[in-house]
C-alpha positions in Angstrom: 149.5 51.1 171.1 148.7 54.2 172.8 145.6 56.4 171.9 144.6 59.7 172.0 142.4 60.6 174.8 139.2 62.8 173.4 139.0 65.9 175.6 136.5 66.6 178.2 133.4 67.4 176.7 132.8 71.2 177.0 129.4 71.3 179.6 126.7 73.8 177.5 125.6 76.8 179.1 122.1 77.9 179.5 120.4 81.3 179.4 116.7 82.2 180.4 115.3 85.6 179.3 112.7 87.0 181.5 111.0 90.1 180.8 108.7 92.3 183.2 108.9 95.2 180.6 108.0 94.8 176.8 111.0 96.8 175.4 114.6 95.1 175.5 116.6 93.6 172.6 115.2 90.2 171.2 115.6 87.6 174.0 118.4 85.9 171.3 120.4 88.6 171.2 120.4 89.1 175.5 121.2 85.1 175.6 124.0 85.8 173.2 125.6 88.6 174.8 125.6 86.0 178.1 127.1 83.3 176.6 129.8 85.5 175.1 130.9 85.9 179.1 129.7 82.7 180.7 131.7 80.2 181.6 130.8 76.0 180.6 128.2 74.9 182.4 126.9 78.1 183.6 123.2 78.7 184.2 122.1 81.9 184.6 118.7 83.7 184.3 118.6 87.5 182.5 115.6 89.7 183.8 114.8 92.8 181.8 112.8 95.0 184.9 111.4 98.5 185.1 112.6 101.1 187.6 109.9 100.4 190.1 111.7 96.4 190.6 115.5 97.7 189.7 114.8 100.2 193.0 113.0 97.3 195.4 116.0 95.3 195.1 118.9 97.3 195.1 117.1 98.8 198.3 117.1 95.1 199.1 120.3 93.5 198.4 122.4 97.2 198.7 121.0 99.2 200.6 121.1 101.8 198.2 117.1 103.8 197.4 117.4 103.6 193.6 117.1 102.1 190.7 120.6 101.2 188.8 121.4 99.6 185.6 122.4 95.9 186.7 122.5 93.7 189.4 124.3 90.5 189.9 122.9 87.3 192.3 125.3 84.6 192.7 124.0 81.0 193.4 126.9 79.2 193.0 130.3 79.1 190.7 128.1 79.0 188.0 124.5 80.0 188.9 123.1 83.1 189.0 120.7 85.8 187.8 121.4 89.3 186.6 118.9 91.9 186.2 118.9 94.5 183.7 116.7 98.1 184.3 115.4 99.1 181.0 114.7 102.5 181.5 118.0 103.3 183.5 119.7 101.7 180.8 118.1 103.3 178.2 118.8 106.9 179.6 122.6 106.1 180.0 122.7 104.8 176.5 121.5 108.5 175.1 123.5 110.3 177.6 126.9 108.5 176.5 125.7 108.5 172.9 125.6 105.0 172.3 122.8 102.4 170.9 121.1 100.6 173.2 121.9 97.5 171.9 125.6 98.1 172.7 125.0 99.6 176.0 122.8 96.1 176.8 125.3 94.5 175.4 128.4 95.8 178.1 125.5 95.7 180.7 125.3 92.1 180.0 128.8 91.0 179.5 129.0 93.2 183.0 126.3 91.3 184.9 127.5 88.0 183.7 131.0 88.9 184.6 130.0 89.8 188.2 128.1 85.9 188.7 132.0 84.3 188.0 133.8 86.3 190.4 135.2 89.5 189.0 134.6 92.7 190.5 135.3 96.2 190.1 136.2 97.3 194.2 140.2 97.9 193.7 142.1 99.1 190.8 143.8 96.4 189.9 140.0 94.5 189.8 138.6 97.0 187.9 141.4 96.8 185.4 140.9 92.9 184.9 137.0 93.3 184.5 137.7 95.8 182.1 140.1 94.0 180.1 137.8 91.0 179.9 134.5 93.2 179.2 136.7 95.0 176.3 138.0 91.6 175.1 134.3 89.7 175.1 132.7 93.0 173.9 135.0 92.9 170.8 134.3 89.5 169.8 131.0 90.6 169.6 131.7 93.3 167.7 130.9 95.9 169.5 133.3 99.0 170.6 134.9 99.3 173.4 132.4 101.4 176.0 135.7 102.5 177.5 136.8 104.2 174.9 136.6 108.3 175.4 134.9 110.1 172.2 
């Protein structure tokens, strides 16, 4: 008598939250918006930093003297860290007229997306990040940041 076969156990994800500034969404809420995009058995590390950090390593790693919203460090398939500039992200939020919690929230989805592969270099990239920040974002229920007002 044949059997079903139980289906490959789905490997859990982790998330750490590190912060070198005190304001930021809850550490729950950042590890939430990271799992929404991670893929099983993904570890990655979110780091909430102030200009002065978000500036030294995009200098570092880009080549580029200032400090942006995100950065993505891949490790592996699915290691990496992604590091999120509060006050650059904050400013952008009130400039597109959006909360900051759905601002962090694409910023994450973003970063994460970046540590699996997807990139935004070409068109045709671009569109397929899009897509999948859109699709992610929504399940979260949070608009499209896309969207023109």
């Amino acid at each position: 008598m044949r059997t079903k076969s139980t289906p490959a156990k789905r490997r859990r994800s982790s998330v750490a939250v590190q912060r070198a500034v005190r304001a930021a969404p809850p550490a729950a809420r950042l590890r939430a918006w990271a799992l929404a995009a991670a893929r099983a058995g993904s570890e990655v590390t979110l780091r909430v930093v102030g200009a002065a950090e978000a500036r030294k390593l995009n200098r570092a790693f880009r080549q580029r003297d200032y400090a942006t919203n995100v950065l993505s460090f891949a490790y592996s398939g699915r290691q990496g860290d992604v590091v999120l500039c509060h006050p650059v992200i904050r400013r952008e939020a009130r400039a597109q007229g959006k909360t900051l919690a759905a601002h962090y929230a694409h910023l994450v989805v973003h970063g994460v997306l970046h540590l699996h592969g997807l990139d935004h270099l070409r068109a045709r990239d671009a569109q397929r990040m899009e897509r999948a920040e859109v699709r992610i974002l929504r399940r979260l229920g949070v608009a499209d940041p896309y969207a023109v007002r």
